[in-house]
KEROZA-259667 format. One record per atom (N, C-alpha, C): residue in three letters; x, y, z. Coordinates in steps of 0.02 Angstrom, whole numbers, padded with zeros to 5 digits, always signed. Layout:
N
ALAXYZ...
***
This chain:
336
UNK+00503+00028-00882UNK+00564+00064-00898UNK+00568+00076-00973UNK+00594+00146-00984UNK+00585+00154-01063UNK+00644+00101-01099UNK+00686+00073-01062UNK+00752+00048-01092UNK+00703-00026-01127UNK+00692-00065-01074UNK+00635-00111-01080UNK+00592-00119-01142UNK+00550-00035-01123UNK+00494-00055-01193UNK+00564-00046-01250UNK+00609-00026-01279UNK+00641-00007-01329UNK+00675-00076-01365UNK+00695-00122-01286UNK+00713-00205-01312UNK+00660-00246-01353UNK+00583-00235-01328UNK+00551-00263-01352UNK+00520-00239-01419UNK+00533-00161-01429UNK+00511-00137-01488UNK+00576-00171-01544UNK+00619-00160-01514UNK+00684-00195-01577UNK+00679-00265-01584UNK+00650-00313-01557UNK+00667-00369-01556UNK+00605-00381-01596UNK+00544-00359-01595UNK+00486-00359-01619UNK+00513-00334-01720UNK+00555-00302-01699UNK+00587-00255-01786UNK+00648-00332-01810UNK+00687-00342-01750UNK+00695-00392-01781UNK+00675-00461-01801UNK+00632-00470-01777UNK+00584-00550-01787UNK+00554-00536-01859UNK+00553-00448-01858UNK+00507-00454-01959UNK+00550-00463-01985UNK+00621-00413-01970UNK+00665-00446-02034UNK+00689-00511-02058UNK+00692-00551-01993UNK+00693-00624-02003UNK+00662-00653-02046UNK+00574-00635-02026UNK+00523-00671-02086UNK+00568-00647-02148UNK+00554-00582-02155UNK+00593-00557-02248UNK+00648-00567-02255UNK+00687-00600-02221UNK+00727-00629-02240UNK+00717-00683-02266UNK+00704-00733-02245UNK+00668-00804-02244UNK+00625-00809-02322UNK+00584-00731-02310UNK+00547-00738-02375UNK+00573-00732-02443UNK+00629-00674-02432UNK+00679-00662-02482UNK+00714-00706-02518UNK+00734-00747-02463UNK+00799-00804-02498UNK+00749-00858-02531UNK+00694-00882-02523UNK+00625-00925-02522UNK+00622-00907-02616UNK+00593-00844-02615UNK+00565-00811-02672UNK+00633-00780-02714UNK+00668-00766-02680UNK+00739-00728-02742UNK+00766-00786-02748UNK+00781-00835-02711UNK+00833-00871-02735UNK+00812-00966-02741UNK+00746-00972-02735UNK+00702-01026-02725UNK+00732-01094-02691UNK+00753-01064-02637UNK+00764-01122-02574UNK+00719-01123-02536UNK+00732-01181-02508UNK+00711-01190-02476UNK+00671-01146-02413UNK+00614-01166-02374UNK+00605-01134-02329UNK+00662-01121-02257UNK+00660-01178-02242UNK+00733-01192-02184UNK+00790-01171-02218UNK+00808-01188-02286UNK+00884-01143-02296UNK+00888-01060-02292UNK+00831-01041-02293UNK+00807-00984-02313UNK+00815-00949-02237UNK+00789-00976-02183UNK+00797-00959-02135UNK+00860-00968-02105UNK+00903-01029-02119UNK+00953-01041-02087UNK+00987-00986-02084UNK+01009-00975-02155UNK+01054-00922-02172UNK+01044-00849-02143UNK+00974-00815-02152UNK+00951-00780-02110UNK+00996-00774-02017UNK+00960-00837-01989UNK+01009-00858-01933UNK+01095-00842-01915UNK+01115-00869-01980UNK+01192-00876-01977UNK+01220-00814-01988UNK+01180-00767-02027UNK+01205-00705-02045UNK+01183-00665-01973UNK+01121-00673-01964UNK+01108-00607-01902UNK+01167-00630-01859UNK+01178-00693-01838UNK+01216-00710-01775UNK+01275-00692-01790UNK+01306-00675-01847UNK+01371-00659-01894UNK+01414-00729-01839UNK+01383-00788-01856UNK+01439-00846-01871UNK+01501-00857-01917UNK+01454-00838-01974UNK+01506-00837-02037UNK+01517-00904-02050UNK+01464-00933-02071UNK+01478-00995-02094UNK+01469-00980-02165UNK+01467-01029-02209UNK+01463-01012-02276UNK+01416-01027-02287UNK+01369-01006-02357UNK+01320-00987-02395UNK+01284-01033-02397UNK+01220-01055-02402UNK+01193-01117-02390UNK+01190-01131-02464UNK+01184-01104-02499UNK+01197-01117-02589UNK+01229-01064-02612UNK+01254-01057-02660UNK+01272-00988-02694UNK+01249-00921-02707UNK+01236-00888-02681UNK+01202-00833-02714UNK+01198-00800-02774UNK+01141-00773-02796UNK+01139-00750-02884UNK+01163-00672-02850UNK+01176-00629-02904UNK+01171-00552-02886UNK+01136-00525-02841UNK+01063-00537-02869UNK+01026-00516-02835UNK+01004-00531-02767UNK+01038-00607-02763UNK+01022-00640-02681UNK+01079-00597-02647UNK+01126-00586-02671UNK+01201-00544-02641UNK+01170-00448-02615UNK+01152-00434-02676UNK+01104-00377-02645UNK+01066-00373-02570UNK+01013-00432-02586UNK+00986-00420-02558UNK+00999-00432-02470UNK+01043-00485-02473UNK+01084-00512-02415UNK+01121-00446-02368UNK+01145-00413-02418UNK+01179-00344-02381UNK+01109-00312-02349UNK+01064-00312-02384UNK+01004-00266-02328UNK+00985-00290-02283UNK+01004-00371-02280UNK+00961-00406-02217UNK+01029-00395-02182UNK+01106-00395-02192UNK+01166-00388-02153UNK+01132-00334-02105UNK+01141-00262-02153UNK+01140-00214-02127UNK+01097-00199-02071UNK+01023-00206-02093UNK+00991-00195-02058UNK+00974-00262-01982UNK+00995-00317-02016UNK+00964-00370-01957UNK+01023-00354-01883UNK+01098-00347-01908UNK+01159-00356-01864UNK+01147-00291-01830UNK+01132-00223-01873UNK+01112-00161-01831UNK+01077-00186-01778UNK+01020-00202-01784UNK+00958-00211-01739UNK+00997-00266-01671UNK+01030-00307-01693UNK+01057-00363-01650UNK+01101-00320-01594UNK+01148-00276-01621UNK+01194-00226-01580UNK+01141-00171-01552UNK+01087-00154-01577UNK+01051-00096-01533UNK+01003-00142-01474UNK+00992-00202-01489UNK+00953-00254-01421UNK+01001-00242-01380UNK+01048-00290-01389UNK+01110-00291-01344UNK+01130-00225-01282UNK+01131-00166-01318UNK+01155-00100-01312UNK+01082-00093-01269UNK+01013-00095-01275UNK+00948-00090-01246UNK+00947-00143-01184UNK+00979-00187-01166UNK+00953-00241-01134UNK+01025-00217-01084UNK+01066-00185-01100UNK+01139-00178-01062UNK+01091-00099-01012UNK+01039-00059-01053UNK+01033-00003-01036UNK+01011-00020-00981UNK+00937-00093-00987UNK+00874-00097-00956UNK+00914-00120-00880UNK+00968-00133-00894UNK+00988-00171-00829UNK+01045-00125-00781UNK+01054-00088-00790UNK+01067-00033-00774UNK+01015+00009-00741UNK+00975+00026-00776UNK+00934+00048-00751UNK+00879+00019-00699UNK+00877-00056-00696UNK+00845-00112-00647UNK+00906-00104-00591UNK+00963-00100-00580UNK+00995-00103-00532UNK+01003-00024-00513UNK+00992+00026-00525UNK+00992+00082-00504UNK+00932+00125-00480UNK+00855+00084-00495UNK+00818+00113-00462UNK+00805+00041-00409UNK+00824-00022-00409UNK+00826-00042-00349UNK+00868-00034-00288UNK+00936-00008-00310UNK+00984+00057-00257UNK+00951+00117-00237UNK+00929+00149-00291UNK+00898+00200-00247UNK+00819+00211-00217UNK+00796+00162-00236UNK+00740+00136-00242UNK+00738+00117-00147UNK+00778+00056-00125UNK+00793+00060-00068UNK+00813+00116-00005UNK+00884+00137-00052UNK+00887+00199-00017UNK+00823+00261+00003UNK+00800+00281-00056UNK+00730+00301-00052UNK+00682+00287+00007UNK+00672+00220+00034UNK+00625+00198+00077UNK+00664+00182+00145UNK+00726+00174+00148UNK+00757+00199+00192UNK+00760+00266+00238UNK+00770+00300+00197UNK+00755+00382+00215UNK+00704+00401+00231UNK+00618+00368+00181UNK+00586+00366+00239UNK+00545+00348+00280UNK+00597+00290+00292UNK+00569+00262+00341UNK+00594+00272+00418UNK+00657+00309+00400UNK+00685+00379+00441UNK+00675+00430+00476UNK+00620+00461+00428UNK+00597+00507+00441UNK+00531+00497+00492UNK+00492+00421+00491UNK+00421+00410+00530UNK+00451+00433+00597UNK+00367+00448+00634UNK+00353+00477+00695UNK+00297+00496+00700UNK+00277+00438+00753UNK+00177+00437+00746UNK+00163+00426+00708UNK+00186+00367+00693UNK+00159+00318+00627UNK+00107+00260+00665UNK+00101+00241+00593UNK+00070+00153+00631UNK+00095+00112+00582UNK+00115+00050+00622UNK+00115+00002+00595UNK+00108-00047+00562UNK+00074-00084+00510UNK+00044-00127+00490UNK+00084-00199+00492UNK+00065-00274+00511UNK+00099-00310+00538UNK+00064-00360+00482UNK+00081-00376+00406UNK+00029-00419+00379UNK+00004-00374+00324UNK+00000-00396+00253UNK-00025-00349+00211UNK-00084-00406+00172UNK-00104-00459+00207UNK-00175-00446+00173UNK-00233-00417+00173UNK-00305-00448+00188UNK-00356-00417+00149UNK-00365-00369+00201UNK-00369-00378+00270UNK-00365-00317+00335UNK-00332-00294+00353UNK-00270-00306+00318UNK-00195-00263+00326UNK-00198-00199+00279UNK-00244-00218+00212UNK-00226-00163+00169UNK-00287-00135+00172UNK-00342-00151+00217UNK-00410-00110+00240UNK-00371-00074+00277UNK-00366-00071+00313UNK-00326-00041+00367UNK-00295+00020+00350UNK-00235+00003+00295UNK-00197+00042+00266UNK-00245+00100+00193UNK-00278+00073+00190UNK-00337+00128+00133UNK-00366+00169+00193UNK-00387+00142+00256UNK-00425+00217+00293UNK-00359+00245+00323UNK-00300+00225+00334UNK-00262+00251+00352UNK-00245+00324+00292UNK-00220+00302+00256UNK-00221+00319+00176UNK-00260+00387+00197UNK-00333+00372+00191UNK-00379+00435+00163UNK-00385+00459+00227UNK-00356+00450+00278UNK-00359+00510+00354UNK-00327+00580+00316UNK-00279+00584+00323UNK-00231+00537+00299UNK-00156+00531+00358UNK-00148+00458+00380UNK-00091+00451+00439UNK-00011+00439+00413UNK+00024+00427+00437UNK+00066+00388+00395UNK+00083+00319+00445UNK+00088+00282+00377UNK+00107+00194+00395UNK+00160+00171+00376UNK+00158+00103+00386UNK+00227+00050+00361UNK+00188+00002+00362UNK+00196-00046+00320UNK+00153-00114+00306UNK+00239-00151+00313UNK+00235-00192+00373UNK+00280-00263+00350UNK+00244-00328+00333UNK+00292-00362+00283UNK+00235-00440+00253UNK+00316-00484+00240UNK+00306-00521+00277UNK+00360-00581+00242UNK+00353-00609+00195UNK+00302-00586+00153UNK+00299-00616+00091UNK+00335-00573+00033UNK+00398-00583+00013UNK+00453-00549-00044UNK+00380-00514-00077UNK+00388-00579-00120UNK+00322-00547-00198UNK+00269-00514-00170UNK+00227-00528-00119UNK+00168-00479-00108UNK+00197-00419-00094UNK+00236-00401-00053UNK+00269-00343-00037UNK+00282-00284-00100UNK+00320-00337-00142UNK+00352-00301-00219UNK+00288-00279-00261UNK+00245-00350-00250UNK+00183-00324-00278UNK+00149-00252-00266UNK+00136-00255-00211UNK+00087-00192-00169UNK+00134-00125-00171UNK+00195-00133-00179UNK+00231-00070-00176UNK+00247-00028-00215UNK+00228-00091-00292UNK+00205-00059-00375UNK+00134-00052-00383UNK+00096-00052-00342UNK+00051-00053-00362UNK-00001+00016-00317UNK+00053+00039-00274UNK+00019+00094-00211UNK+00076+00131-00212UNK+00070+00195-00167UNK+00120+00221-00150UNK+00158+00218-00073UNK+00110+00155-00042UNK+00135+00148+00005UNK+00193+00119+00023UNK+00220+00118+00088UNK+00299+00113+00102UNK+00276+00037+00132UNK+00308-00017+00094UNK+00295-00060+00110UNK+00370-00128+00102UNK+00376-00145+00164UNK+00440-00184+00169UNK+00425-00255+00188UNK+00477-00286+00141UNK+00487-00364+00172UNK+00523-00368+00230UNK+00452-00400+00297UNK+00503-00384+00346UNK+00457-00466+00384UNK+00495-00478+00445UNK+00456-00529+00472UNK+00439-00488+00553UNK+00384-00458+00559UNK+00358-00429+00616UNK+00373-00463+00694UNK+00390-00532+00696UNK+00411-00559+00722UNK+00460-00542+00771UNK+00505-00529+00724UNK+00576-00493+00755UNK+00583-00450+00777UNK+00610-00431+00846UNK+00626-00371+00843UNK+00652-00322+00816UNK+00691-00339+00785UNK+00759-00321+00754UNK+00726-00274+00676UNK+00668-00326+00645UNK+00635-00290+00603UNK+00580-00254+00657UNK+00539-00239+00675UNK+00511-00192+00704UNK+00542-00134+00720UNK+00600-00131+00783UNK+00650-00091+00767UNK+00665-00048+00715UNK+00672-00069+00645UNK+00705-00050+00576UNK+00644-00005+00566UNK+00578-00023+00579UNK+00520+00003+00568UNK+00479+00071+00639UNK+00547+00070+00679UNK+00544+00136+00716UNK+00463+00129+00773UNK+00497+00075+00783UNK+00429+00069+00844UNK+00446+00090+00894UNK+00479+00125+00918UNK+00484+00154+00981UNK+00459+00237+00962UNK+00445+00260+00902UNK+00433+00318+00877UNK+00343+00304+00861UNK+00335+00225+00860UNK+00264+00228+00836UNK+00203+00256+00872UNK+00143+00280+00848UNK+00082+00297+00892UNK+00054+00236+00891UNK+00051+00180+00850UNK+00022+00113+00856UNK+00032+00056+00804UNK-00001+00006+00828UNK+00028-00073+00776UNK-00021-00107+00765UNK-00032-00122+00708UNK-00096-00165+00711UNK-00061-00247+00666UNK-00078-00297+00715UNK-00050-00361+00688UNK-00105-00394+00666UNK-00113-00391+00596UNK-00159-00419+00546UNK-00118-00488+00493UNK-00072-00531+00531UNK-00058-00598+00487UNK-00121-00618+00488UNK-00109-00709+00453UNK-00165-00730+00444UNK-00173-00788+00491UNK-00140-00791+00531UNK-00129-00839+00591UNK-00141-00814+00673UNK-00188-00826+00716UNK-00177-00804+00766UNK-00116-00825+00821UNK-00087-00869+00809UNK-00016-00883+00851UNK+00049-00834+00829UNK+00046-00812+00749UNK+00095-00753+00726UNK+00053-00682+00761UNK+00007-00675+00752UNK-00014-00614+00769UNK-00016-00602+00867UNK-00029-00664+00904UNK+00003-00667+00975UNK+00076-00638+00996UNK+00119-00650+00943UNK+00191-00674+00939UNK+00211-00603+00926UNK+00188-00577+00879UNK+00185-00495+00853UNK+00178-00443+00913UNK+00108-00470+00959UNK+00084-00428+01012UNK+00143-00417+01052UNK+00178-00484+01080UNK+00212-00493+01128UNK+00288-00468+01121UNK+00314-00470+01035UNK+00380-00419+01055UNK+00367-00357+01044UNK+00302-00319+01011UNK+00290-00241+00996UNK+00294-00221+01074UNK+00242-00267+01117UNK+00227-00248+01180UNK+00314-00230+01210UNK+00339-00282+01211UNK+00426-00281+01252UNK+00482-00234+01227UNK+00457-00202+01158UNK+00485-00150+01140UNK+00473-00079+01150UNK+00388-00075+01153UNK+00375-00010+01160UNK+00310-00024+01200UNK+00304-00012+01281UNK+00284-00019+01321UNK+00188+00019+01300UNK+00200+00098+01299UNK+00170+00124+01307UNK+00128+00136+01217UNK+00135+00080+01186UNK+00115+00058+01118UNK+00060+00052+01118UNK-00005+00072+01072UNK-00062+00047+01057UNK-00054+00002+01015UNK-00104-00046+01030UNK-00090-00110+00998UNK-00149-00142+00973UNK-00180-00164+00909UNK-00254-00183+00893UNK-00214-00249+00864UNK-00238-00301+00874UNK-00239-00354+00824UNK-00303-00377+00810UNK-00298-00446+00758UNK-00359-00474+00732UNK-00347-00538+00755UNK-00413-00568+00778UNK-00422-00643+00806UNK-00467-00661+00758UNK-00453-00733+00743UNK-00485-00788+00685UNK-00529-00832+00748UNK-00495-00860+00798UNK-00514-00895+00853UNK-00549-00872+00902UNK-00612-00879+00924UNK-00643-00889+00992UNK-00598-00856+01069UNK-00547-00915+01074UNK-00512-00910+01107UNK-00456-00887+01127UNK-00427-00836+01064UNK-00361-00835+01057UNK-00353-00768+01075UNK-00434-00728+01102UNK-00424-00663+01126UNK-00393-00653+01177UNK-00403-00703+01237UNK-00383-00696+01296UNK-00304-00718+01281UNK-00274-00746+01262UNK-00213-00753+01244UNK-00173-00678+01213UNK-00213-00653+01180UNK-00181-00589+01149UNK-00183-00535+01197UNK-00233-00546+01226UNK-00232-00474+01270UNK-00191-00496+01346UNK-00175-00558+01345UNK-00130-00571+01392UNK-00053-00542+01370UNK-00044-00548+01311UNK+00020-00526+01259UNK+00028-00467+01266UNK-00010-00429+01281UNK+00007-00350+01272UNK-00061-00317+01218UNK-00107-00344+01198UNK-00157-00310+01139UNK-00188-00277+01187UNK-00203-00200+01172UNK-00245-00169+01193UNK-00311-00169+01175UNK-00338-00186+01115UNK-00393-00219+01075UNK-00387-00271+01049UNK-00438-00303+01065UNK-00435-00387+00976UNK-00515-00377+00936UNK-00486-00392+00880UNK-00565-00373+00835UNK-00546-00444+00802UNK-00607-00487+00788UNK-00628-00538+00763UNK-00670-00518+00681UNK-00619-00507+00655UNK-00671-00499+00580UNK-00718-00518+00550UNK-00749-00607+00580UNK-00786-00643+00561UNK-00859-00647+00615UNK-00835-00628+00670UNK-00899-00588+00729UNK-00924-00549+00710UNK-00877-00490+00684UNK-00912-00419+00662UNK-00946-00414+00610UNK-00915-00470+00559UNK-00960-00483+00500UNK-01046-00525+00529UNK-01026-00558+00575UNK-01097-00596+00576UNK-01154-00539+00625UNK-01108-00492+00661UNK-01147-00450+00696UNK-01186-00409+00645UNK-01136-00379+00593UNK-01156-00346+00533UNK-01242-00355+00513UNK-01218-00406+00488UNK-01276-00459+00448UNK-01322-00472+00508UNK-01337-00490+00552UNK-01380-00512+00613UNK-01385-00435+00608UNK-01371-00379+00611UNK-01417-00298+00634UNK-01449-00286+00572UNK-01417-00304+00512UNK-01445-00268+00436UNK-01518-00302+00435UNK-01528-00369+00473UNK-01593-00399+00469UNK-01656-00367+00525UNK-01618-00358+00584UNK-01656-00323+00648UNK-01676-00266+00642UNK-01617-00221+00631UNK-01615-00151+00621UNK-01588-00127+00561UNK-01617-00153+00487UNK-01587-00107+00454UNK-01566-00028+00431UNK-01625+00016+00466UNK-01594+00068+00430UNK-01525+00110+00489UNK-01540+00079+00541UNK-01498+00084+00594UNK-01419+00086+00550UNK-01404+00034+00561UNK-01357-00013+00501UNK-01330+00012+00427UNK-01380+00031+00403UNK-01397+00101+00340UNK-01336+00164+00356UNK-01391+00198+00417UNK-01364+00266+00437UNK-01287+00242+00476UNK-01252+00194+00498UNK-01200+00187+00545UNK-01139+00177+00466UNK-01171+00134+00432UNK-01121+00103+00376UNK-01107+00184+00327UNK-01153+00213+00317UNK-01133+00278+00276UNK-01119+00322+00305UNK-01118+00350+00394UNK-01080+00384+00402UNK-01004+00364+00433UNK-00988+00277+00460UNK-00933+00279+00444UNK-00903+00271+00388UNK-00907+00235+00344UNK-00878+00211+00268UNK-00928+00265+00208UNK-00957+00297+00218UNK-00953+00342+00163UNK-01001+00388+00188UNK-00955+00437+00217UNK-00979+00488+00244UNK-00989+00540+00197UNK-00949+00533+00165UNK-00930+00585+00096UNK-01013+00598+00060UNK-01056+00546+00061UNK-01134+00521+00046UNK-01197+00594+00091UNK-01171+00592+00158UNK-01191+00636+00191UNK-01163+00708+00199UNK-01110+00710+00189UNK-01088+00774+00181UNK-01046+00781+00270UNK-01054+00706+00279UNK-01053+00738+00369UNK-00998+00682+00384UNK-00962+00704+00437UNK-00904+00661+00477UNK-00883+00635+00535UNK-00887+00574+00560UNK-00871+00583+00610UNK-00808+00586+00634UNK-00780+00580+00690UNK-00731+00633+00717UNK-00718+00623+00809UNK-00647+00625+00795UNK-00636+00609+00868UNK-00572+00666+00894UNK-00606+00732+00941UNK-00562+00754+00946UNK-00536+00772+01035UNK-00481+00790+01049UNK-00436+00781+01091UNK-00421+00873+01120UNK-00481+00864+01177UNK-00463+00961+01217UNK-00403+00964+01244UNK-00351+01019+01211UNK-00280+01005+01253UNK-00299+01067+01288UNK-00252+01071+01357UNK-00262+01117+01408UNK-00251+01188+01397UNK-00207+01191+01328UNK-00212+01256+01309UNK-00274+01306+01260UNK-00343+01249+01270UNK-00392+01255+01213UNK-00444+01295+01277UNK-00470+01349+01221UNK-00521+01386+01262UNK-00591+01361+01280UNK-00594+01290+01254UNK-00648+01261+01282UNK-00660+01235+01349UNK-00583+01214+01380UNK-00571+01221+01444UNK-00603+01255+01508UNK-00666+01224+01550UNK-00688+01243+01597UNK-00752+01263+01566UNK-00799+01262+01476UNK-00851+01279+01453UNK-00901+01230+01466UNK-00949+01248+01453UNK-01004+01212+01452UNK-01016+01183+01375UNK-01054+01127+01347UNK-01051+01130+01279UNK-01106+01163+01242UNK-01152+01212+01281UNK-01197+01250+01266UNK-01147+01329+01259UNK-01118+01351+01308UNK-01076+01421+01313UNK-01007+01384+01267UNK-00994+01343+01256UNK-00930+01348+01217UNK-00967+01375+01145UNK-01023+01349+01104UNK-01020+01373+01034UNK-01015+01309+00981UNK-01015+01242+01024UNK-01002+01186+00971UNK-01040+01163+00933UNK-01115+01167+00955UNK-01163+01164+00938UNK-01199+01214+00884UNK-01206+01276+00926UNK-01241+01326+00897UNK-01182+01390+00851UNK-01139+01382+00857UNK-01076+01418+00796UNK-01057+01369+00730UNK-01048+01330+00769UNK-01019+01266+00705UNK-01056+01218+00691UNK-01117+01211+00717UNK-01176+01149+00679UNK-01133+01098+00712UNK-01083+01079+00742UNK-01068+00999+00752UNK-01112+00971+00822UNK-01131+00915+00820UNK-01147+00885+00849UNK-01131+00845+00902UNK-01092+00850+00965UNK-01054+00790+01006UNK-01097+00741+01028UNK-01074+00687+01003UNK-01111+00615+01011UNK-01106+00572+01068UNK-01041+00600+01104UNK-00993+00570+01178UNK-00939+00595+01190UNK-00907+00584+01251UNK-00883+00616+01296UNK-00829+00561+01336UNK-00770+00555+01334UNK-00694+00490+01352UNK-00669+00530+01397UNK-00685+00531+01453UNK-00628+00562+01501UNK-00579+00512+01536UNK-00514+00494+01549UNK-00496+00491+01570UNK-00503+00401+01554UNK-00510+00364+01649UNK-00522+00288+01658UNK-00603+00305+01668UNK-00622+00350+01669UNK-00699+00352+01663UNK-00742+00324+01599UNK-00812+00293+01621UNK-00860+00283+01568UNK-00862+00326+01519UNK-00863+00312+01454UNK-00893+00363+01391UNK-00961+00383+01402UNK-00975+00452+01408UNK-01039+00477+01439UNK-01073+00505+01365UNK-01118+00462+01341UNK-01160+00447+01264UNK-01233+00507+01275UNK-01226+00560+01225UNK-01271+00588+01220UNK-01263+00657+01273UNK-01205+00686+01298UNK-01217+00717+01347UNK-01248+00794+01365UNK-01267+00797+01401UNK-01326+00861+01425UNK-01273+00916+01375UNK-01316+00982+01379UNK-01287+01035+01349UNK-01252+01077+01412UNK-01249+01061+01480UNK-01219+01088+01547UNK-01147+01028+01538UNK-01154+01005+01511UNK-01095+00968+01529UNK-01022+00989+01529UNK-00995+01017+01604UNK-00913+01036+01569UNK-00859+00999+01539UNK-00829+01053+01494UNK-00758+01031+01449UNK-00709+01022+01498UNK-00667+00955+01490UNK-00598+00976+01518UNK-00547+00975+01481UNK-00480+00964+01514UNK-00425+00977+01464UNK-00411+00888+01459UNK-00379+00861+01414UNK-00388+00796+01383UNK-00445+00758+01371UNK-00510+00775+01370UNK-00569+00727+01362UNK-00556+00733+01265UNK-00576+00682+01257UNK-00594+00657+01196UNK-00658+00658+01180UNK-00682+00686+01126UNK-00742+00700+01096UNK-00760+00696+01038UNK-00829+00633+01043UNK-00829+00619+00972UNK-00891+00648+00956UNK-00879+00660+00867UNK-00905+00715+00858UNK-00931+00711+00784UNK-00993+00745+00760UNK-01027+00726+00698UNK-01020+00800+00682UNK-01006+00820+00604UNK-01019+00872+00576UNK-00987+00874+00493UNK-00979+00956+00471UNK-00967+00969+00392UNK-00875+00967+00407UNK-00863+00924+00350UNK-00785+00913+00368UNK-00749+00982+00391UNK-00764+01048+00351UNK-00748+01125+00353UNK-00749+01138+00427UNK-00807+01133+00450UNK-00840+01156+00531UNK-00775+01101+00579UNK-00787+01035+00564UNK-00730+01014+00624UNK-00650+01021+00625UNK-00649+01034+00565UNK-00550+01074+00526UNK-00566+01136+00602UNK-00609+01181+00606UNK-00616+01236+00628UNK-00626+01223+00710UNK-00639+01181+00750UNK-00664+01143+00782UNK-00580+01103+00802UNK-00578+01076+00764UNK-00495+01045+00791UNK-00451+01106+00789UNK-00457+01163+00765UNK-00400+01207+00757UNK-00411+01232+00850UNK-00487+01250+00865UNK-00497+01287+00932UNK-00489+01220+00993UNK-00485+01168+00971UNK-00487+01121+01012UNK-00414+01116+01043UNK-00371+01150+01010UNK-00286+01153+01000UNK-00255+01072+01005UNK-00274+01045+00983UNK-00232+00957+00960UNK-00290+00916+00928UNK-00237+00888+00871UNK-00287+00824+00834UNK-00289+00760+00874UNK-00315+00719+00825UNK-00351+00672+00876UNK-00272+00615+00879
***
């Protein structure tokens, strides 16, 4: 806040005049060091006590410049520190209000349930889709932290509750991901998102072995184990590295290849409807590549023939130049 830096620039102006003061009375009037300061003291604070010795002329002189200027400076802190706080209570009013509104406005959002280290992974690919989120963290300070420090909308809330979930428009959400650092909070999370919003996608994270079958008893539609996937990681980078290579740079830095993958969604009003993926053009118009094929409760059909027909809701994932699948989701008529 500019009010802020201006307290500390004056207070910094007045701490010198202090010294020259100090030095003044020291050298003009050869007191003491401590009387030298006292007085300094007694005058900025305008106590009005009396003189710690007499003053010569010239100590009287000089006393009026340290008046003038030290008591100015004392009334412009004051006047700076009255501003700074003012201004601390008016962008935390509207500051709130602000994130109120919009958090108002979400619809087909996601959730975030937990803002540490896979809460705010989470929230960076969310970020660069780009989706929109809500991070709740019962932690005050991390919260305050992360919310100066990003532009994300991020509230002290306890996910727990309904009541905060609710506030966070989960019945409006497309999904929740419960990333605490406990798997009995993140169970607990599953089980009122689930009782609030039925038809909710739901990912959490398991620390425990066992605590999957518990979560997906709760309502999780997925559980990812961060410390499996890490050892799977590491166990393929040794087997199969360049496998591992090519999977890690075109999900996490695709930007490297020029290429994307991509998951998109045939709505019934899309002219790919009833094509083949040879006669639709996906291939041979737009260079993209389809890698698989989600219909329905059916198997994902990996690699599929070029006869293969389109229908209306299959999901299709899909490799290409970010430009080509923009063009590609536009004819597909719905994003993913």
């Amino acid at each position: 806040m500019r009010a802020l830096q201006n307290v500390k620039f004056l207070s910094a102006a007045l701490l010198f005049v202090g010294m020259i003061g100090t030095a003044g009375f020291h050298y003009i009037e050869h007191w003491s060091w401590f009387d030298g300061f006292y007085m300094v003291l007694t005058t900025l604070t305008t106590i009005g006590y009396q003189e710690v010795h007499p003053l010569s002329q010239a100590g009287r002189y000089f006393n009026v410049g340290v008046i003038l200027t030290g008591v100015g400076l004392v009334f412009l802190i004051l006047g700076a520190l009255g501003q700074a706080l003012l201004e601390f209570e008016f962008n935390n009013l509207f500051g709130r209000r602000r994130m109120e509104r919009e958090i108002g406005r979400l619809k087909g959002h996601y959730i975030i349930c937990g803002a540490g280290r896979v809460g705010r992974a989470v929230a960076r690919q969310l970020e660069s889709n780009p989706a929109q989120f809500i991070i709740l963290d019962n932690n005050e300070a991390k919260a305050e932290r992360i919310r100066a420090e990003t532009s994300w909308l991020v509230v002290h809330a306890d996910a727990t509750l309904e009541s905060q979930l609710v506030a966070a428009r989960i019945e409006h959400a497309a999904g929740l991901v419960a990333a605490t650092t406990t798997d009995a909070t993140n169970t607990y999370v599953v089980l009122t998102a689930r009782s609030l919003n039925p038809t909710l996608k739901i990912i959490t994270r398991a620390s425990e072995e066992g605590a999957e079958k518990h979560m997906r008893t709760a309502g999780a539609d997925q559980v990812i184990s961060p410390y499996s996937f890490a050892g799977f990681r590491i166990a393929q980078a040794f087997l199969r590295p360049h496998v591992m290579n090519f999977l890690e740079v075109a999900l996490l830095r695709s930007s490297e290849l020029g290429l994307e993958l991509e998951e998109l969604t045939i709505d019934p009003s899309s002219a790919y409807v009833g094509q083949s993926l040879v006669s639709s053009g996906i291939r041979h118009d737009l260079g993209i590549t389809v890698l698989a094929i989600k219909r329905g409760e059916e198997a994902m059909k990996y690699s599929p023939s070029k006869d293969a027909l389109l229908s209306a809701g299959d999901h299709l994932i899909v490799m290409g130049e970010p430009s080509r699948l923009r063009q590609m989701e536009m004819l597909a008529g719905a994003s993913k």
